[in-house]
N, CA, C and O atoms as a GROMACS GRO file, in nm:
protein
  464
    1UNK      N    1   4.268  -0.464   5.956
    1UNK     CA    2   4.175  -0.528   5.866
    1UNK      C    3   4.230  -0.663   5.826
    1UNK      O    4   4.283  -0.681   5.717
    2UNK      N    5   4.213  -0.781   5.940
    2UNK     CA    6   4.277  -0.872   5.858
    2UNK      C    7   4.165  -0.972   5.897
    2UNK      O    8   4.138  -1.011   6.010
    3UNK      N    9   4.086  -1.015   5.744
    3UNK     CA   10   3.973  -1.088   5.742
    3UNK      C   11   4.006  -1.196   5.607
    3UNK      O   12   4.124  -1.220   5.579
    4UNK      N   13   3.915  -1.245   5.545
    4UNK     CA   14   3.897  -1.342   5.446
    4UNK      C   15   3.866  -1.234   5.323
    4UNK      O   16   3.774  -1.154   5.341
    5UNK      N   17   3.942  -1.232   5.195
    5UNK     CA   18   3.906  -1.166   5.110
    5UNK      C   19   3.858  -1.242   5.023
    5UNK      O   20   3.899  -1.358   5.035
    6UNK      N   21   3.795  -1.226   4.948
    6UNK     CA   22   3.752  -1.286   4.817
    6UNK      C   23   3.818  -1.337   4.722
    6UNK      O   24   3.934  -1.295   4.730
    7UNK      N   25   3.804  -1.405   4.638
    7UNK     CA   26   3.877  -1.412   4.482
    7UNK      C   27   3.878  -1.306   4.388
    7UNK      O   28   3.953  -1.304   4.291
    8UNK      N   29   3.791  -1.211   4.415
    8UNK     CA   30   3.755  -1.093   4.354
    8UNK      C   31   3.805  -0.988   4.374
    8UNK      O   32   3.786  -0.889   4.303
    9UNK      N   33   3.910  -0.995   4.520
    9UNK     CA   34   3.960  -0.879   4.552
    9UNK      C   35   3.872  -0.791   4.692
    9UNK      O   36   3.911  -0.704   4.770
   10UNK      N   37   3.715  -0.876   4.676
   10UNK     CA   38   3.651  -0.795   4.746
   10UNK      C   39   3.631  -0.818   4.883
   10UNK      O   40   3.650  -0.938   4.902
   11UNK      N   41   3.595  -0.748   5.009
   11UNK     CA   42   3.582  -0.805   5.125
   11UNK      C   43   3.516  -0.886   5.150
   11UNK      O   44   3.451  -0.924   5.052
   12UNK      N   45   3.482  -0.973   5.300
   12UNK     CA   46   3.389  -1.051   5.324
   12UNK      C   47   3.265  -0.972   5.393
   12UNK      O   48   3.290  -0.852   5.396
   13UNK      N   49   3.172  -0.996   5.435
   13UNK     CA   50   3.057  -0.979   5.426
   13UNK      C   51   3.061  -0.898   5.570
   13UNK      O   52   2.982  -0.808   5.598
   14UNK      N   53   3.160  -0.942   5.651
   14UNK     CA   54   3.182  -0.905   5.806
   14UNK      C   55   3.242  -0.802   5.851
   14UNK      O   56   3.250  -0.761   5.966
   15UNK      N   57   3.303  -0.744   5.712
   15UNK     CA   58   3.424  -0.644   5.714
   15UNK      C   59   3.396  -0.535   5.608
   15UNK      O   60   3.470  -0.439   5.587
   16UNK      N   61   3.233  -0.573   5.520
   16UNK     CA   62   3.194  -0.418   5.437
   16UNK      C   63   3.198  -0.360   5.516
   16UNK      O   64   3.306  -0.308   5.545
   17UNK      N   65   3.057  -0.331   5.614
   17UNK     CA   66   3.090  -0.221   5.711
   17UNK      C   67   3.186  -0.133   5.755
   17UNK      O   68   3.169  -0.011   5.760
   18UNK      N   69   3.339  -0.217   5.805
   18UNK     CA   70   3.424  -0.110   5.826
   18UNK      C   71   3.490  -0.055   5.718
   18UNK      O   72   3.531   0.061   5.716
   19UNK      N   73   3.502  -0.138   5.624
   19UNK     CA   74   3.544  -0.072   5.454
   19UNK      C   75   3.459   0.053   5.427
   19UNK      O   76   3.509   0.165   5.418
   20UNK      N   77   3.302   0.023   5.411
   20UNK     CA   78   3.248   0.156   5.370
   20UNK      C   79   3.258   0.274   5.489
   20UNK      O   80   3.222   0.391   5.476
   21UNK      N   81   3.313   0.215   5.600
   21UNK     CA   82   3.321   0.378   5.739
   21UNK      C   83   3.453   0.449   5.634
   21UNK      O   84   3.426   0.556   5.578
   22UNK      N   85   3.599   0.384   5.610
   22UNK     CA   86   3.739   0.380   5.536
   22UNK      C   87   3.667   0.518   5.390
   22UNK      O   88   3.684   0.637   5.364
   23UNK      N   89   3.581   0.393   5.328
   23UNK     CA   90   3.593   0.441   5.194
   23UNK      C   91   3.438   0.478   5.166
   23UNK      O   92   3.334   0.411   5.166
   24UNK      N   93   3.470   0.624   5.139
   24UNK     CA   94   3.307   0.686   5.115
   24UNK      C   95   3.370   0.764   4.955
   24UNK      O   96   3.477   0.821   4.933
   25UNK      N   97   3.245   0.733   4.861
   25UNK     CA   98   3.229   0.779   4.751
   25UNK      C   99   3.368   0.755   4.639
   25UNK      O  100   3.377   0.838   4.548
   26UNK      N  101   3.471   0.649   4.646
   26UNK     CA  102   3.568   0.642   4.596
   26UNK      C  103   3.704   0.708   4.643
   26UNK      O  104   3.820   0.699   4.603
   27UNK      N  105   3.636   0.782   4.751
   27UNK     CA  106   3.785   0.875   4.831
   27UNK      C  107   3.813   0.765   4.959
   27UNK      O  108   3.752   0.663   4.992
   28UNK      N  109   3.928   0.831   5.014
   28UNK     CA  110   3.954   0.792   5.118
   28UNK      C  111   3.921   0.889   5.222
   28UNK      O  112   3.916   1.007   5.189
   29UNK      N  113   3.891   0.849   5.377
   29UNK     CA  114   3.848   0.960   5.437
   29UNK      C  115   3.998   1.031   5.543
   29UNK      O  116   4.096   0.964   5.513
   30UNK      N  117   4.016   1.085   5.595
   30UNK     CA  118   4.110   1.133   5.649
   30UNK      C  119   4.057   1.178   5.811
   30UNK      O  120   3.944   1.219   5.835
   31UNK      N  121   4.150   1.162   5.898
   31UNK     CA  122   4.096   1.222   6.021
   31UNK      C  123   4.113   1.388   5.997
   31UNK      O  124   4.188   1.434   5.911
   32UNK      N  125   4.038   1.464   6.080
   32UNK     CA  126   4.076   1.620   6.073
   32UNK      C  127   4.174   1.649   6.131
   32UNK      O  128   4.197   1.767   6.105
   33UNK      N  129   4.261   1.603   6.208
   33UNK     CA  130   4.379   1.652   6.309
   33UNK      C  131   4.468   1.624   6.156
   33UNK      O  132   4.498   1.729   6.100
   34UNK      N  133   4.501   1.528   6.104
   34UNK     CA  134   4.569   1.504   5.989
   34UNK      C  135   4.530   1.595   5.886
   34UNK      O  136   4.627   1.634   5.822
   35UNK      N  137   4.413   1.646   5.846
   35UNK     CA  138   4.425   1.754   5.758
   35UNK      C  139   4.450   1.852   5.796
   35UNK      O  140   4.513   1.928   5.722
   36UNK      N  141   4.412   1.891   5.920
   36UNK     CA  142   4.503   1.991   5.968
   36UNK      C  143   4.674   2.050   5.934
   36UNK      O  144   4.735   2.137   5.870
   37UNK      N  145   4.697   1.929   6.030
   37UNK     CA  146   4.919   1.916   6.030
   37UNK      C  147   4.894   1.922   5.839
   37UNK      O  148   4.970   2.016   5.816
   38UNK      N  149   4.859   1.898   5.754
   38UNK     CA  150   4.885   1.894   5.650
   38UNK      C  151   4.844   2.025   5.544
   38UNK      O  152   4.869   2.027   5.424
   39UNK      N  153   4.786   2.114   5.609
   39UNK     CA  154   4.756   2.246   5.579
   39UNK      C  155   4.873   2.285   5.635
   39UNK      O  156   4.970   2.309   5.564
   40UNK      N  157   4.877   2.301   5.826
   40UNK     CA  158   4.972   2.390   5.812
   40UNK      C  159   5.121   2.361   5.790
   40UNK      O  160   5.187   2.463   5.809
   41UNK      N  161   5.190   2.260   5.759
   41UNK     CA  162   5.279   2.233   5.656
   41UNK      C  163   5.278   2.310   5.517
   41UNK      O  164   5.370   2.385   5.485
   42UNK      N  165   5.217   2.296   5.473
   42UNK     CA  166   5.194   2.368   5.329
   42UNK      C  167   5.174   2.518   5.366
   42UNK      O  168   5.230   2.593   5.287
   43UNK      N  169   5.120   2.566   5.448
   43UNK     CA  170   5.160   2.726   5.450
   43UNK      C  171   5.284   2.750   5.521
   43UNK      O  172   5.345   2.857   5.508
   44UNK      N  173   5.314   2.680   5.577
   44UNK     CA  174   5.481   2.686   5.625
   44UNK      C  175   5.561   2.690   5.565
   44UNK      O  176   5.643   2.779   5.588
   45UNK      N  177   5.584   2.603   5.461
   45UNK     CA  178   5.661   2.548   5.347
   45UNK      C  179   5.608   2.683   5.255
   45UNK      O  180   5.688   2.776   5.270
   46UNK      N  181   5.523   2.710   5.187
   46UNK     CA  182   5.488   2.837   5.108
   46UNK      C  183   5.539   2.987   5.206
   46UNK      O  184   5.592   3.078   5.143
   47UNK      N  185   5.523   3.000   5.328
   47UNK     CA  186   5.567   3.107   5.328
   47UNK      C  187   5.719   3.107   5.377
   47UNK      O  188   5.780   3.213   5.379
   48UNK      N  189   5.776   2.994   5.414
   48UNK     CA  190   5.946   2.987   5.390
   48UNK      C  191   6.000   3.004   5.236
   48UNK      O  192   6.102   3.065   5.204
   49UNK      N  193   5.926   2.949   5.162
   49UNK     CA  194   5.937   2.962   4.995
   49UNK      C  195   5.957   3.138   4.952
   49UNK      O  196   6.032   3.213   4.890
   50UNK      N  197   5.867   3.140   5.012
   50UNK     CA  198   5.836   3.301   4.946
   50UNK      C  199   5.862   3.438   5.065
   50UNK      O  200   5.820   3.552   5.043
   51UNK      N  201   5.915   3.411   5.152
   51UNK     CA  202   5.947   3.471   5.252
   51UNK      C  203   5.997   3.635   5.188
   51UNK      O  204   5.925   3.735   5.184
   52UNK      N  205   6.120   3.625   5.147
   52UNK     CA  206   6.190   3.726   5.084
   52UNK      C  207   6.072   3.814   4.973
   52UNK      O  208   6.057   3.934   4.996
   53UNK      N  209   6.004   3.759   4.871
   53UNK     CA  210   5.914   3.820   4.820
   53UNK      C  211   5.805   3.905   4.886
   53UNK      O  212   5.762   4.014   4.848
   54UNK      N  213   5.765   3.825   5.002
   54UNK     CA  214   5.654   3.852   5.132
   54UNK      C  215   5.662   4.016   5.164
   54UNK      O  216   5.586   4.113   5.164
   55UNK      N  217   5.836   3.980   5.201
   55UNK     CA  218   5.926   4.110   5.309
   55UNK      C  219   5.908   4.207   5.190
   55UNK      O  220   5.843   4.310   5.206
   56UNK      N  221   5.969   4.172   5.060
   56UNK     CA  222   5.941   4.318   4.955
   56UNK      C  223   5.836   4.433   4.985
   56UNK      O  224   5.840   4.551   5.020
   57UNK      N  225   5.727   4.326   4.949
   57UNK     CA  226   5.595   4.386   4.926
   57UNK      C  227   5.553   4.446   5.073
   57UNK      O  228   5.486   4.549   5.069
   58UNK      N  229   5.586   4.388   5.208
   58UNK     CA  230   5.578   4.438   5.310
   58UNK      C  231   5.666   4.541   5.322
   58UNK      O  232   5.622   4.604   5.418
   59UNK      N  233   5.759   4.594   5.284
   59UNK     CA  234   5.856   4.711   5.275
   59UNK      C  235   5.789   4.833   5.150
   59UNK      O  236   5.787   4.956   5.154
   60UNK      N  237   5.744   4.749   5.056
   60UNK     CA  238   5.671   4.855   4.987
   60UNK      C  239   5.494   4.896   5.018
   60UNK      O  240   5.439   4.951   4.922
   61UNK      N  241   5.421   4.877   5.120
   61UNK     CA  242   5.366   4.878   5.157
   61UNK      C  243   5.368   5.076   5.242
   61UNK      O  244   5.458   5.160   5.236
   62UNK      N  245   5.235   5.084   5.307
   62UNK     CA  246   5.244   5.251   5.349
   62UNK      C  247   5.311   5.204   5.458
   62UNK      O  248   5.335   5.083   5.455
   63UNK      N  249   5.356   5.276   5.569
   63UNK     CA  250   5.379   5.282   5.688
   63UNK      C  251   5.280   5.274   5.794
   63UNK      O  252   5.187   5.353   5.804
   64UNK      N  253   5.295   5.209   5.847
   64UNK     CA  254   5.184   5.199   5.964
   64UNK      C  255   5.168   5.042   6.041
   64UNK      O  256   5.232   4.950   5.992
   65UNK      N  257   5.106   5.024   6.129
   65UNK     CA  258   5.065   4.880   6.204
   65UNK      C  259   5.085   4.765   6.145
   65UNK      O  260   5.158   4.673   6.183
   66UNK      N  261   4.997   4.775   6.022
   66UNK     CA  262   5.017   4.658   5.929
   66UNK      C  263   5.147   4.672   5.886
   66UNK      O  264   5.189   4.578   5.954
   67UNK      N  265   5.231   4.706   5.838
   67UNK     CA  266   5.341   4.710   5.762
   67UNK      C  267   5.452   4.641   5.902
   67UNK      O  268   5.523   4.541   5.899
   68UNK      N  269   5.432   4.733   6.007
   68UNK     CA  270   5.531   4.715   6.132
   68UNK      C  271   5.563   4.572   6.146
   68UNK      O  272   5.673   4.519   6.136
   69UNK      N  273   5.394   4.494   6.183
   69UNK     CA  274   5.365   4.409   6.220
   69UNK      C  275   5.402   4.264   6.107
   69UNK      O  276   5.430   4.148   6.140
   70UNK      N  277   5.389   4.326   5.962
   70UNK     CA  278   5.472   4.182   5.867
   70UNK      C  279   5.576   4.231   5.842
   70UNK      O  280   5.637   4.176   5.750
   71UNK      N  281   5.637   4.337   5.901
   71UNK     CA  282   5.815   4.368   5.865
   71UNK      C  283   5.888   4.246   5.982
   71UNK      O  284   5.954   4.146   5.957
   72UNK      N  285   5.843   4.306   6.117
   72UNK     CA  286   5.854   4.197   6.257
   72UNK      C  287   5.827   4.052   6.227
   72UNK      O  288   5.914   3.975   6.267
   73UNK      N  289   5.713   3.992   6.159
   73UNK     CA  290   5.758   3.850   6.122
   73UNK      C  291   5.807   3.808   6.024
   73UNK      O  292   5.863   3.698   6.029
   74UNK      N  293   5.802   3.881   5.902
   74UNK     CA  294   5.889   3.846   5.790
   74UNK      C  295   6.046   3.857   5.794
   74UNK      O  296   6.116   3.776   5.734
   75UNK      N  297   6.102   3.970   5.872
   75UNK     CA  298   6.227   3.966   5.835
   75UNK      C  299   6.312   3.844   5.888
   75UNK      O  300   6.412   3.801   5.830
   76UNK      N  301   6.248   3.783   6.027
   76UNK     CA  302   6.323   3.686   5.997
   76UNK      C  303   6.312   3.540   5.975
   76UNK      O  304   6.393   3.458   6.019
   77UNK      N  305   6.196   3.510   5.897
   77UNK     CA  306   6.141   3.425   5.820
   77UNK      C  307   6.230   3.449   5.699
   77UNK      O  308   6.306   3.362   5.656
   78UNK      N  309   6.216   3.566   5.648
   78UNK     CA  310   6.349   3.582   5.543
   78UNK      C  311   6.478   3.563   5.544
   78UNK      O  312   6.541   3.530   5.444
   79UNK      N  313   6.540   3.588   5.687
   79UNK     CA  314   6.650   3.530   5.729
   79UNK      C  315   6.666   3.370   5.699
   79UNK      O  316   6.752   3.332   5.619
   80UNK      N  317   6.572   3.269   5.771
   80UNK     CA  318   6.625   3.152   5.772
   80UNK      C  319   6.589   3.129   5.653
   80UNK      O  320   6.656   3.044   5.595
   81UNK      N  321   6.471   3.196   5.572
   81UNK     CA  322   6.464   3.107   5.389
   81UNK      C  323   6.602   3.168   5.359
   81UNK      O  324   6.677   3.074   5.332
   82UNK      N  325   6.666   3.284   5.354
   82UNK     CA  326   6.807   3.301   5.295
   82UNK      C  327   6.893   3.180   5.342
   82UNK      O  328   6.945   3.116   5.251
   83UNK      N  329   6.914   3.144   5.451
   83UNK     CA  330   6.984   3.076   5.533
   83UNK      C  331   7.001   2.916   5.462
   83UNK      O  332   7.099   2.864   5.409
   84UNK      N  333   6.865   2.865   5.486
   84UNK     CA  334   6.836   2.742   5.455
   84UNK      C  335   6.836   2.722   5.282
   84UNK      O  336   6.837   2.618   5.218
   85UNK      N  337   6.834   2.834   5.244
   85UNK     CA  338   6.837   2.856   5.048
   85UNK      C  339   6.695   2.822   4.969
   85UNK      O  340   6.672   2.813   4.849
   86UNK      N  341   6.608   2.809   5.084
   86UNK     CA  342   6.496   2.800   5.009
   86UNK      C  343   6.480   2.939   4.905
   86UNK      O  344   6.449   2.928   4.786
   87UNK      N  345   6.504   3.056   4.965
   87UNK     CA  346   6.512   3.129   4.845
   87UNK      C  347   6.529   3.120   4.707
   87UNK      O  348   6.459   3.156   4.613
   88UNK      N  349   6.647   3.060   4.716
   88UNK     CA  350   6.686   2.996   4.551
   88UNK      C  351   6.581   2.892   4.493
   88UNK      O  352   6.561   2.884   4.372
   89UNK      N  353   6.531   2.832   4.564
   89UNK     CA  354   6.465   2.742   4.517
   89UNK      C  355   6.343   2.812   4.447
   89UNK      O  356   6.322   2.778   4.330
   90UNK      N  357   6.254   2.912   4.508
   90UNK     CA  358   6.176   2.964   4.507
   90UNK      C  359   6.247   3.044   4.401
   90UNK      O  360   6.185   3.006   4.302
   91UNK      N  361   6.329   3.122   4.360
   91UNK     CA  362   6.323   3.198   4.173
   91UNK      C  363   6.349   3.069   4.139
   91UNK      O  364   6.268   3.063   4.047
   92UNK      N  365   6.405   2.947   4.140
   92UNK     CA  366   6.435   2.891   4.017
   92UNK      C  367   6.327   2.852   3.991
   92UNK      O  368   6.303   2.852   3.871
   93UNK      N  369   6.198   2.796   4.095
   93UNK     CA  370   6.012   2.790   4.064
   93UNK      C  371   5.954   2.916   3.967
   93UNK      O  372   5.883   2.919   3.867
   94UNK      N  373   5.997   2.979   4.019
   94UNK     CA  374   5.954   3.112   3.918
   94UNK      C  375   6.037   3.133   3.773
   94UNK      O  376   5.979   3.173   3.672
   95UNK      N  377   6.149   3.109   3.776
   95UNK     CA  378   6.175   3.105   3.635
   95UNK      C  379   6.142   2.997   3.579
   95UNK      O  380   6.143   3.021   3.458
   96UNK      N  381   6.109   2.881   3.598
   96UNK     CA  382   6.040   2.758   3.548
   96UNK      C  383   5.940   2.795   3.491
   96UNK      O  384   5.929   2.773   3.371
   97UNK      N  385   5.834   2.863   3.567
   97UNK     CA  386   5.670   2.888   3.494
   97UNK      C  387   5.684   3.025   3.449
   97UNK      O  388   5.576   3.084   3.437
   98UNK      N  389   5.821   3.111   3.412
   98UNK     CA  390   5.821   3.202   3.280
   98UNK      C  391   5.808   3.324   3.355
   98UNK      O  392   5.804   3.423   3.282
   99UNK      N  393   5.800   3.349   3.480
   99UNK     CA  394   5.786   3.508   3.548
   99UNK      C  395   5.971   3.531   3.553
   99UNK      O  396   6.054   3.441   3.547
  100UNK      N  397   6.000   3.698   3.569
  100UNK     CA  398   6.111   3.732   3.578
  100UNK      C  399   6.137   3.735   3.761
  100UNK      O  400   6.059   3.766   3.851
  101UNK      N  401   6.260   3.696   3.764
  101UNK     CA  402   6.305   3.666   3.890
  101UNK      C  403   6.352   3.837   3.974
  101UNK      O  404   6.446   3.899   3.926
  102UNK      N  405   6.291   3.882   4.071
  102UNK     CA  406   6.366   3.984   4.144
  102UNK      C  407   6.278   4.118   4.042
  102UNK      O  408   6.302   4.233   4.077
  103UNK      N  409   6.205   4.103   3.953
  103UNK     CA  410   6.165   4.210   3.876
  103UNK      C  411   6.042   4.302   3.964
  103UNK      O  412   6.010   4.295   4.083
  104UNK      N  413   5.998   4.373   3.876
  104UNK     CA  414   5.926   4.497   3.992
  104UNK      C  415   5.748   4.455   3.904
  104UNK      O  416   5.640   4.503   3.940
  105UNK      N  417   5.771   4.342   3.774
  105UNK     CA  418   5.635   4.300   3.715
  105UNK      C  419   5.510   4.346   3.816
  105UNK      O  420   5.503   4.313   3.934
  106UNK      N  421   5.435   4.411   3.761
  106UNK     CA  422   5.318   4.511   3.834
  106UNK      C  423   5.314   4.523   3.964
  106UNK      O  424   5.234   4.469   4.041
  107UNK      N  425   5.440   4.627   4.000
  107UNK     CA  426   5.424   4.620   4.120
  107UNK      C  427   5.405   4.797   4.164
  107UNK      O  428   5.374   4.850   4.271
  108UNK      N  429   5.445   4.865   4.007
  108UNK     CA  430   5.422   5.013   3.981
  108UNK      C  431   5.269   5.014   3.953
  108UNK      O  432   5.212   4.936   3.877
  109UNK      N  433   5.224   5.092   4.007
  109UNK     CA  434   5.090   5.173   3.953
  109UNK      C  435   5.112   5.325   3.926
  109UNK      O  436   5.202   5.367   3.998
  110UNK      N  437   5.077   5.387   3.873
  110UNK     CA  438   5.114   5.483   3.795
  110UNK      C  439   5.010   5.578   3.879
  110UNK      O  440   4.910   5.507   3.883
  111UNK      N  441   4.983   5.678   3.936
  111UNK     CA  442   4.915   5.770   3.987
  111UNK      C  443   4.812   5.795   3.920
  111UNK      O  444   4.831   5.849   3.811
  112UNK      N  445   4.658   5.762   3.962
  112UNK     CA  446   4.574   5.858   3.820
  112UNK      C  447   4.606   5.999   3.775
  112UNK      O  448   4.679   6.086   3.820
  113UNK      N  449   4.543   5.993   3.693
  113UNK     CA  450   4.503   6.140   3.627
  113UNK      C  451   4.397   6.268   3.677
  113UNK      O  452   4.277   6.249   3.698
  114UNK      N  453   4.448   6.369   3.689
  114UNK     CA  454   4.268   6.440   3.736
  114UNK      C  455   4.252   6.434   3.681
  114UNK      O  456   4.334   6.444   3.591
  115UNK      N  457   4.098   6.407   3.652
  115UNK     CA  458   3.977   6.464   3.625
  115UNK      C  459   3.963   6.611   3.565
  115UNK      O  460   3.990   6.699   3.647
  116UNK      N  461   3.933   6.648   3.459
  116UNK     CA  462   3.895   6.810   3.443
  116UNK      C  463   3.754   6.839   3.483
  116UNK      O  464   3.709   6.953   3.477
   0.00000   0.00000   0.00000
């Protein structure tokens, strides 16, 4: 974009066009391949974060397919978050916003009751 700008800051007359393709409604627009890589970064990064928590709940889980199947990718997703220490990072996030670190916080359900 290298044209004649204004005194105003604003473009020239030759170069709205590609400004308003850039800038729709005050946002900026983004290609989709880029929002993409930028999703799955962030679930990458979240489930290296939380890896070890993941594996818990996948260990306390019933036995069966499902369980097999996130024991096989979590454990060693849990490995390299131990490894790399994202672990730590991830309770000291959690003790920041006030949850207990390593605790079992509703993770008991209590059996109903019969019915008479």
């Amino acid at each position: 974009m290298s044209g004649s700008w204004g005194p105003d800051g604003t473009a020239s007359a030759a170069e709205a066009p590609e400004l308003a393709a850039k800038v729709l409604y005050g946002r900026r627009l983004m290609p989709a391949g880029r929002v993409l890589v930028v999703l799955l970064v962030a679930l990458l990064t979240w489930t290296l974060l939380y890896a070890p928590a993941l594996k818990r709940a996948a260990e306390a889980s019933p036995i069966g397919t499902r369980r097999t199947l996130s024991l096989a990718i979590l454990r060693p997703l849990a490995a390299v978050s131990d490894w790399i220490g994202l672990d730590q990072l991830a309770d000291t996030i959690e003790r920041a916003v006030g949850h207990e670190v390593g605790g079992t916080e509703g993770a008991f359900v209590p059996p109903p009751e019969d019915i008479p």
